[in-house]
C-alpha positions in Angstrom: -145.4 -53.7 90.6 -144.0 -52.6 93.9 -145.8 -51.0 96.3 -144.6 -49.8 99.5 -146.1 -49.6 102.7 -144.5 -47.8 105.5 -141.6 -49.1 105.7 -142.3 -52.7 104.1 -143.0 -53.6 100.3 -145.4 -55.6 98.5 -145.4 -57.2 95.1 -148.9 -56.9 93.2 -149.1 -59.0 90.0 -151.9 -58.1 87.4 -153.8 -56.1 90.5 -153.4 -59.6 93.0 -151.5 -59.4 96.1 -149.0 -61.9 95.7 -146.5 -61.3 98.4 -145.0 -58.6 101.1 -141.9 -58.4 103.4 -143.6 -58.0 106.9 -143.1 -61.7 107.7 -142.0 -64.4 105.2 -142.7 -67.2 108.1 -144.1 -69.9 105.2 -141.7 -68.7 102.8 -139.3 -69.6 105.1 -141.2 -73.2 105.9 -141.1 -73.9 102.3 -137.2 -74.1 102.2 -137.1 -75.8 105.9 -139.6 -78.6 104.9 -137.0 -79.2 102.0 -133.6 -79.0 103.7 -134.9 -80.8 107.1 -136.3 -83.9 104.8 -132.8 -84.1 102.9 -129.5 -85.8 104.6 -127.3 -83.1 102.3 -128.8 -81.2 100.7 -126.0 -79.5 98.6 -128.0 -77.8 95.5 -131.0 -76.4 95.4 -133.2 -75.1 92.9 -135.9 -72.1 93.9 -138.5 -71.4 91.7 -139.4 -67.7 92.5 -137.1 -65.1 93.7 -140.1 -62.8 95.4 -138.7 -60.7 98.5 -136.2 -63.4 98.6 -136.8 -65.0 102.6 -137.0 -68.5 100.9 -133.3 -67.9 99.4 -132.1 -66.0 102.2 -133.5 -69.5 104.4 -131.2 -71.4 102.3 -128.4 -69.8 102.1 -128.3 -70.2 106.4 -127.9 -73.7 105.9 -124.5 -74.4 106.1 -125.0 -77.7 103.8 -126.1 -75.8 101.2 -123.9 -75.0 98.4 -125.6 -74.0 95.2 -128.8 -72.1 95.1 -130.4 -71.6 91.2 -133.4 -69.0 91.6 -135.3 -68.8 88.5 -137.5 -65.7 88.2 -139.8 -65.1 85.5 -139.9 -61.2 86.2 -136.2 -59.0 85.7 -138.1 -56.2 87.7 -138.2 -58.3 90.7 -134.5 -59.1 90.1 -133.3 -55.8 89.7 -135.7 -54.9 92.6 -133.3 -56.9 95.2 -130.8 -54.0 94.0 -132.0 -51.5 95.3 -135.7 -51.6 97.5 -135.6 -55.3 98.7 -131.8 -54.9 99.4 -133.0 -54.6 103.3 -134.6 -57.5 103.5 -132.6 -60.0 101.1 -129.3 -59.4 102.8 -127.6 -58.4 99.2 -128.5 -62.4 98.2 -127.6 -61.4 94.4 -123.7 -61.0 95.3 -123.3 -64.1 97.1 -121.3 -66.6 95.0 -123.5 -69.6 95.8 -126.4 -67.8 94.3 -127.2 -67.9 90.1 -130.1 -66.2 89.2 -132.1 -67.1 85.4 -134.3 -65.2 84.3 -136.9 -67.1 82.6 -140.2 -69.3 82.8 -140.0 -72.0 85.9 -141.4 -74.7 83.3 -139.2 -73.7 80.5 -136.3 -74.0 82.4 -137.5 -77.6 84.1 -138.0 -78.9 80.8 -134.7 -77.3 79.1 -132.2 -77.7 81.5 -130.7 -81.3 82.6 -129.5 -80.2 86.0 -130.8 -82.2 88.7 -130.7 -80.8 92.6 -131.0 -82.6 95.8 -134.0 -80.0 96.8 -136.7 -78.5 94.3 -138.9 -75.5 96.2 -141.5 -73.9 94.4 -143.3 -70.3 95.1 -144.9 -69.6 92.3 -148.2 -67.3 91.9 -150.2 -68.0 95.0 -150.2 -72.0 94.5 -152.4 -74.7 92.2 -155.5 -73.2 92.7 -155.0 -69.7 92.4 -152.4 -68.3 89.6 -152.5 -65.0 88.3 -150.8 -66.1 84.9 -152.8 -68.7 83.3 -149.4 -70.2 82.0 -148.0 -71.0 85.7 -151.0 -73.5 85.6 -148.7 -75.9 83.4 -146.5 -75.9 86.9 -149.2 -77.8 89.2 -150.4 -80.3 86.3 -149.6 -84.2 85.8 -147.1 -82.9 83.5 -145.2 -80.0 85.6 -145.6 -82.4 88.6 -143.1 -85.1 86.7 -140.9 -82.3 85.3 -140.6 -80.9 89.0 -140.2 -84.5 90.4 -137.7 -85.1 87.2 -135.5 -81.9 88.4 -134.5 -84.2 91.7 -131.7 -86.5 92.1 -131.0 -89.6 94.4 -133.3 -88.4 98.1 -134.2 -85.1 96.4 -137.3 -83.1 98.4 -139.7 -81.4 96.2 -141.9 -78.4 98.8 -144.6 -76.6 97.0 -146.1 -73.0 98.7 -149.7 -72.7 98.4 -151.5 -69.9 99.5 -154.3 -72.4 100.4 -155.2 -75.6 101.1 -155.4 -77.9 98.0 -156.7 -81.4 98.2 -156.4 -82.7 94.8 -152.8 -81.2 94.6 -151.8 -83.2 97.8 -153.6 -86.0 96.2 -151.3 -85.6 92.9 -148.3 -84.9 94.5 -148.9 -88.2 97.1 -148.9 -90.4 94.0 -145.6 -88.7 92.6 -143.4 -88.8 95.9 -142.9 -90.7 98.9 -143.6 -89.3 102.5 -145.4 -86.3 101.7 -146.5 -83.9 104.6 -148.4 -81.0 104.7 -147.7 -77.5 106.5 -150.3 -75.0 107.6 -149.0 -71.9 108.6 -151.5 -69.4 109.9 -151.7 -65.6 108.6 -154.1 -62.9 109.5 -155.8 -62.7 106.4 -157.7 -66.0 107.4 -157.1 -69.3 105.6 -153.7 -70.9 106.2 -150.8 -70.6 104.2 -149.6 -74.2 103.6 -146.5 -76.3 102.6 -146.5 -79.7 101.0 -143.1 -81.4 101.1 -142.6 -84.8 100.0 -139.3 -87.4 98.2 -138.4 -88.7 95.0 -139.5 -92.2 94.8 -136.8 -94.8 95.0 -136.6 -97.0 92.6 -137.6 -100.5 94.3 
């Protein structure tokens, strides 16, 4: 659901918090980390539309040419029509953008398109998803089907909501050069970032 605050909107999933637009600095981070690690990075695949900063970040790269946002939820969709509007700067009618509806691991596994930049914001990160499937995601498997969606230098960046060390530890055997993010928030614990490249074949 969405619930507004003043004049600002959260999204609450199964009674979680899962996101609001008062600030939107990590969600922000998350596309940086991507698009600052790539030398062009031309398409880029978002996995969860939310209040839309992360696709709004993207879309102010001028490098960027393609952005696929896939969004599990058609309410939060048809939500950017009309209450998020304000703050996703009418992202659905720019021409770059395509948005599919469906599961983020259904589409990884179905589609063949490849991008140079994979960023994912799903739930609130690897330890702490509010739909059991969205574990599947942060898994061996979902790791390699993430890491499978990039081509060439492709940059795979991962929102967490926390801190996880056995995520860094999986996504350090996956990808070359991976760094990690914390971005503080007033609710306590760091938000944090993990960015890191497809491995080259040697």
């Amino acid at each position: 659901m969405l619930r507004q605050i003043g004049e600002h909107f959260e999204v609450i999933s199964n009674g979680v918090f899962l996101m609001d637009t008062r600030h939107g600095s990590s969600e922000r981070l998350l596309v940086a980390a991507a698009l600052d690690a790539h030398p062009a990075p031309r398409d880029v695949l978002i996995g969860g539309l939310g209040v839309g900063f992360s696709v709004v970040a993207a879309l102010a790269d001028r490098r960027v040419e393609r952005v696929t946002v896939v969004e599990i939820e058609q309410a939060v969709v048809d939500w950017h029509g009309q209450h998020l509007a304000a703050f996703s700067g009418g992202l659905l009618r720019d021409r770059r953008v395509e948005v599919v509806v469906a599961d983020l691991a259904d589409h990884l596994f179905e589609s063949a398109e490849t991008y140079d930049a994979v960023c994912l914001d799903v739930d609130n990160g690897p330890d702490w998803t509010v739909t059991e499937s969205n574990q599947a995601l942060y898994d061996d498997a979902g790791t390699r089907l993430a890491v499978g969606a990039l081509r060439g230098a492709g940059v795979l960046s991962v929102w967490s909501a926390s801190a996880s060390a056995s995520y860094e530890r999986r996504l350090r055997r996956a990808l070359d050069d991976v760094r990690t993010f914390a971005v503080p928030v007033r609710r306590g614990e760091p938000d944090v970032v993990y960015a890191g490249r497809r491995r080259q074949s040697r």
